[in-house]
Phi, psi and omega in degrees: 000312159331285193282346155302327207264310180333303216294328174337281217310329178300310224248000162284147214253031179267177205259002190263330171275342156298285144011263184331316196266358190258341161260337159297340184279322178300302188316314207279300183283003136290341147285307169312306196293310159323308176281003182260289206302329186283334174300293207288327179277357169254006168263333187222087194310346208268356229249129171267137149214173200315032150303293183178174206272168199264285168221160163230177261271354157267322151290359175278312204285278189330290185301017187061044183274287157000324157309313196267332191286337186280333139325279205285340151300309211293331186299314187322265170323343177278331180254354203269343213267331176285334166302308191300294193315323172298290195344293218285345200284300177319296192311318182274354183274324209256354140294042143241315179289358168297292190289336176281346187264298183249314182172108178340326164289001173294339189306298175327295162260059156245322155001285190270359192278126199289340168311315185296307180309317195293304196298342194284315185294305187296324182311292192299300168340293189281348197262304190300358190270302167339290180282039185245293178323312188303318186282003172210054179251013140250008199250022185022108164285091186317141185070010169223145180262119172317306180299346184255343172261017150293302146341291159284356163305279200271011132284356180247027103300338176248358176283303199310315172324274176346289206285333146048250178279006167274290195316302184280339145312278176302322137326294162336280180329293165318337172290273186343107176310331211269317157299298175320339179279307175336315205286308186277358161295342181299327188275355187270071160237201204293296188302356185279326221257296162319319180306299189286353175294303212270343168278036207275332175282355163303098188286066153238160177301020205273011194266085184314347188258281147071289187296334171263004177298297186314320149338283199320318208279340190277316183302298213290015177232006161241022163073034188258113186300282228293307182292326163297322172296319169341283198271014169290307182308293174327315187287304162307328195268327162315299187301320210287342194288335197270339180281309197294311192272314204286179194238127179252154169275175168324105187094336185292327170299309195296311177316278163323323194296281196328297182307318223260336186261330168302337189283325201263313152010301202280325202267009150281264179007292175305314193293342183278321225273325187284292213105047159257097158329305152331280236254347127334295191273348175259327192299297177298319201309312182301341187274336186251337146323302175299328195287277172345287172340306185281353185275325198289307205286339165075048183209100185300342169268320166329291171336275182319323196291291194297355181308313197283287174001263176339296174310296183310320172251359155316319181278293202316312187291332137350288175307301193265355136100028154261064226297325188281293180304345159290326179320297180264009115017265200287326171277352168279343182292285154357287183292327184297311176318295196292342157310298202321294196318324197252014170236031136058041167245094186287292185321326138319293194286299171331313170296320181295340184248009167304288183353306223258338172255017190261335170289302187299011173261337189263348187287336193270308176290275156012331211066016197255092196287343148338285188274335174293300160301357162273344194245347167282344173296284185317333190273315169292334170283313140334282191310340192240358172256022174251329193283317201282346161274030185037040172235105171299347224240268149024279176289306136342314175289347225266317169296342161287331198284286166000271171331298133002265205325317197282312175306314162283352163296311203293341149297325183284350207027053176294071211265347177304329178241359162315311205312339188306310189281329190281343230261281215272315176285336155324308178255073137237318218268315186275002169261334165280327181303302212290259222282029187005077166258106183276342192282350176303300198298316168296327177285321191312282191326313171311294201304337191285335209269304160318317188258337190282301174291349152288295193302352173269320163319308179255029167066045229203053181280321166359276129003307191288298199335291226285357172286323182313282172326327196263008148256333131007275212273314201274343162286298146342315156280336127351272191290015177254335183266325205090039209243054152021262197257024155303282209317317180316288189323313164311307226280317171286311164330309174265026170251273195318314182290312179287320172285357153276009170251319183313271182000284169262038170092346210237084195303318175308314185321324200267338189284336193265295191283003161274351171278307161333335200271313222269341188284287155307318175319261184346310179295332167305317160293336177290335190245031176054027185270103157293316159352289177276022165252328186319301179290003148281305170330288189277016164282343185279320167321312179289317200281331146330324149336262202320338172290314191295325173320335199236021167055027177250202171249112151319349183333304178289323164298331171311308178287322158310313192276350160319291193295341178266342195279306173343301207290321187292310196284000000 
């Protein structure tokens, strides 16, 4: 624990851990440089070092001693001046191959980086001391001993030498996209992020995520994965530290929210636009990470935002035939709705499931029957656990999404897993029947009524049947809550299907919804809706007309309006 918090304190990139860590390097060769010189006088007596003088400052001179030192300061400074101008020449081509790699904002933080100004300070420091020195180093200075400031001449020329080699460390480093996201993720907090919303008209640099998108957009176009995750990650652990800790005012979420998930939004978009799926596919994990975050945290526009997110580029990728990232997507989706629902942030769960039916529609134009069943699986699980948390709306959107779908499978004619959707508006229609929400109940009869009717259209009688049933079963519990005009509503839903079955023809279908009709009919006669028995009575009557015109058997119509009179009696 001890030697972590040393190495923090070294390798932070504030000027005080720097600082700090460039006077432990003075120190430590500067002991060192003490045991050597401590060495050399006790090996050899004859050896001066900076105790006091020896001789003085005219017998120094006379013996050319003063000569040789002023030489070797004077090469000293002369190389320390050539040494700093490469230093700063080098520094500015890897700040120019920086900016040109990733991104013009980079400049800044070799800017801010405190090594260089510290190595800079020490270069002028020690070179003006060197030339201070050459100029009184024979004229005996009162108070000053030559030998110990010769002596510091040339340890603060091999201490510069030195920090060197952190400074060219620490340069390196800074080439590496993955410090550098690091460096500029420190700047992304609340007030950074807003100060650049609300200043938008400052032709400055003041935008804290900016510099690393641009990394990221950089990275996607030389496909280097590791630095795009690198800056997803930054980016996300930035939002979720600002949801958990900051405090927003009135408008501020939304501002914040909005910038911050369009931003990583656009950089899924490039990615769908190169085909790097990965960095796609890393892109929704972070979105539903910040999205959870924001359902714990109760902050409902957050929330909505990455939902629409998620939806957008679920569709893109959909579109463009990246089937894993719609996938995932569509579970992310899943999860943020079914979060939403139960921290009663309705306008959020309505959005996970538009969302949620807009992927799953282009997944449906696509064929990627995979995700059009995962997002019709998710969308009933929404629809029916909004209805048991009272949110009718919820649920409505959650049948509607459905609906979307089931038509456009039924256009692409996937029909084995459209069933999926008839399958799911079925427990949407009948669990709103059970807990008798009628307008729930009703859009399910639509959308069932809707798909039913597409699926007659593309010849998908399979498909049709099994709606024909699954409206059935939601009239039916309809008429057991008494919940009036679902059941009127099936009972026409399975009048259009069925004289669009005659039409083509397609006698089981038609044979299945007179049995459904008869069905519903019955529960109806049972609870005494004469209304709703007439109008079974005559949808059945006509379609009977119509079996005999086409000469088929009738048998099951017979047996339905039996079964409704029994049921009447």
């Amino acid at each position: 624990m001890l030697l972590e918090r040393i190495e923090e304190s070294f390798e932070g990139p504030s000027w005080s851990n720097r600082m700090f860590f460039y006077f432990c390097l003075f120190s430590f060769l500067l002991i060192i440089f003490l045991l050597v010189f401590i060495g050399f006088a006790a090996v050899n007596s004859d050896f001066a070092i900076p105790s006091g003088p020896n001789y003085n400052t005219t017998e120094l001179r006379n013996m050319g001693f003063f000569d040789n030192e002023r030489y070797l300061i004077s090469a000293l400074v002369q190389s320390l001046a050539a040494t700093i101008a490469l230093v700063i020449t080098l520094s500015l081509v890897a700040v120019q191959l920086a900016a040109q790699s990733y991104s013009a904002r980079v400049i800044d933080v070799y800017k801010n980086n405190p090594d260089m100004w510290i190595l800079l300070s020490i270069y002028i420091v020690v070179i003006f001391y060197g030339l201070g020195l050459l100029k009184v180093i024979d004229i005996g200075v009162a108070g000053i001993n030559m030998e110990l400031a010769i002596f510091a001449v040339y340890f603060l020329g091999f201490f510069a030498f030195v920090c060197l080699i952190p400074y060219i460390l620490k340069t390196l480093d800074l080439l590496k996209p993955s410090v550098l996201i690091k460096i500029s993720a420190e700047k992304i907090t609340k007030d950074n992020v807003l100060k650049a919303l609300n200043d938008y008209e400052i032709v400055d640099e003041i935008d804290p995520v900016q510099p690393i998108i641009d990394i990221i957009n950089s990275a996607l176009g030389k496909n280097d994965y590791e630095t795009i995750r690198n800056g997803l990650k930054v980016i996300t652990n930035s939002t979720i530290s600002i949801l958990e800790e900051a405090h927003f005012e009135s408008g501020e979420e939304d501002k914040f929210a909005r910038y911050i998930i369009d931003a990583i939004q656009n950089i899924a978009i490039f990615a769908i636009k190169k085909e790097n799926e990965n960095s796609t596919l890393s892109v929704v994990i972070n979105l539903g990470t910040i999205g959870i975050k924001a359902i714990k945290q109760e902050l409902e526009t957050a929330t909505q935002e990455t939902a629409k997110a998620l939806g957008n580029v679920g569709t893109k990728a959909a579109e463009q035939k990246q089937e894993a990232a719609a996938r995932e997507a569509v579970k992310t989706l899943g999860n943020i709705g079914a979060e939403a629902i139960v921290q009663e942030l309705k306008t959020a769960t309505r959005e996970a499931a538009k969302a949620l039916g807009n992927v799953g529609t282009k997944a449906a134009e696509q064929k990627q029957e995979v995700t059009m069943q995962e997002a019709a699986k998710a969308l009933g699980n929404i629809g029916t656990e909004a209805i048991v948390q009272n949110d009718p709306y919820s649920a409505e959107e959650a049948a509607k999404a459905l609906e979307s779908i089931g038509t456009k499978a039924a256009e692409n004619e996937p029909e084995y897993i459209a069933n999926e959707t008839v399958e799911e508006l079925k427990k949407i229609g009948e669990k709103a029947a059970e807990q008798k929400v009628k307008e729930v109940a009703d859009q399910a009869v639509r959308a069932l009524k809707n798909v039913g009717r597409k699926s007659v259209n593309q010849e998908l009688q399979w498909l049709a049947v099994q709606t024909v049933e699954a409206l059935g079963n939601v009239g039916i519990k309809a008429a057991e809550q008494e919940l009036k005009g679902v059941p009127f509503s099936a009972l026409l839903a399975l009048e259009i299907i069925g004289k669009k079955a005659v039409e083509k023809e397609f006698e089981w279908l038609a044979v299945e919804t007179a049995i459904e009709l008869g069905k519903v009919g019955t529960k109806a006669a049972e609870k005494g809706f004469d209304r709703l028995v007439r109008e079974a009575k005559r949808i059945l009557n006509e379609l009977c007309k119509k079996f005999k015109e086409k000469k088929w058997n009738y048998v099951e119509i017979l047996k339905a309006l039996q079964s409704i009179d029994f049921a009447e009696e």
